[in-house]
N, C-alpha and C positions, 0 to 999 in steps of 0.2 A: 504494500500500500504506500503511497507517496504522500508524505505530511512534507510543508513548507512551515517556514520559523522565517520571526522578523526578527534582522540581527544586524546591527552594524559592521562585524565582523566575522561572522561563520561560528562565531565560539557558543555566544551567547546571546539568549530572547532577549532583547530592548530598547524595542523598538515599538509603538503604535503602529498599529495596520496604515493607519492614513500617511504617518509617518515617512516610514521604513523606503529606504532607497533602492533594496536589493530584501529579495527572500532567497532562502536556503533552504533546498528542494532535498529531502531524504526521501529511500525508498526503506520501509521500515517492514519488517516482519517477526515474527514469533522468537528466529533463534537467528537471525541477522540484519542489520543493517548499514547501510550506508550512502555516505555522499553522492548524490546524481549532479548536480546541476545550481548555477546560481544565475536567478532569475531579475531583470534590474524591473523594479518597479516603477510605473508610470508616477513620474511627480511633476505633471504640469500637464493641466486638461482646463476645457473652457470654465468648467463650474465643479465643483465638488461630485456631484451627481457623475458623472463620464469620469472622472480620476478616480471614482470607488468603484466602477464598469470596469475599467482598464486594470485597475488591479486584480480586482478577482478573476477576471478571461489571462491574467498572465498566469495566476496557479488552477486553470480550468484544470484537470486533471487529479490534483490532489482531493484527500477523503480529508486532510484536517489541515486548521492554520493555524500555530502555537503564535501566541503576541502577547504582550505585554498591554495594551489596550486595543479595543476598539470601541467605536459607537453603535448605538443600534441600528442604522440604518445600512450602515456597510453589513453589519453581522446578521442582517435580514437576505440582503443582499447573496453573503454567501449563500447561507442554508438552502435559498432558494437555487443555487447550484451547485448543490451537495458537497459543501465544502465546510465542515464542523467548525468554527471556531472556538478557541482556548485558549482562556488569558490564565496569563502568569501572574500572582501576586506581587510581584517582584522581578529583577533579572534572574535568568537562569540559562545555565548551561545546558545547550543545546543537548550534549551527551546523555546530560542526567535526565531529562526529557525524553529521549529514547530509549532509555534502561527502564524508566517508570513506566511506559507503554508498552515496552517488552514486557513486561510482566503481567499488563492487564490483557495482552493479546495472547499470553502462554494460560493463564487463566480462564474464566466466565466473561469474557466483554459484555459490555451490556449492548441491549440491542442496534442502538443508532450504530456502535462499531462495529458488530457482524455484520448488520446490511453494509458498511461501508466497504468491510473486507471480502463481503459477498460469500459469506460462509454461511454452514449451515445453523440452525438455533442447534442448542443443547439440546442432548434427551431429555426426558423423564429422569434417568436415570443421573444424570451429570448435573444438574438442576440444585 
């Protein structure tokens, strides 16, 4: 699955979605991941409106976008093209961010993350 992170520098979340100059495109799974790709984000559009467009069609393809903020209307924006958003309380490292989701994807994901991985739900029995 491809999660993007707003990073000023590849290391670490901290950046605002509206912000951010560049996302940092991981391809993330159960018992690996890694670096794909850095994507520069649109930062200069006629209105806010088209620069929150532009940015979500750069990570069209990702199931999640770790940030340290957004607003609602970009974070509507996503959802509506299946792109999770997730704020960071704080800065964090990117790393540690893919370790804590390696965990919840080696685990029960909850639903929104199965559909995104397009797995199947749990048994009965795994429940």
């Amino acid at each position: 699955m491809r999660v993007a992170f707003t990073s000023s520098d590849g290391v670490v979340v901290d950046e605002h979605f509206g912000r951010t100059a560049s996302f940092f495109v991981w391809e993330v799974g159960p018992e690996w991941a890694g670096f794909v790709e850095k994507v520069d984000a649109i930062t200069t559009a006629a209105d806010e409106e088209d620069r929150t467009e532009a940015r979500a069609s750069a990570i069209a393809g990702c199931a999640i976008v770790y940030t340290l903020a957004i607003g609602g209307p970009a974070a509507a924006k996503l959802v509506g093209r299946r792109v999770h958003p997730m704020k960071t309380a704080a800065p964090a490292p990117i790393a540690e961010l893919v370790a804590k989701l390696q965990g919840v994807l080696r685990g029960t994901p909850p639903p929104w993350l199965r559909k995104a991985m397009a797995a199947p739900a749990p048994s009965a029995a795994e429940r």
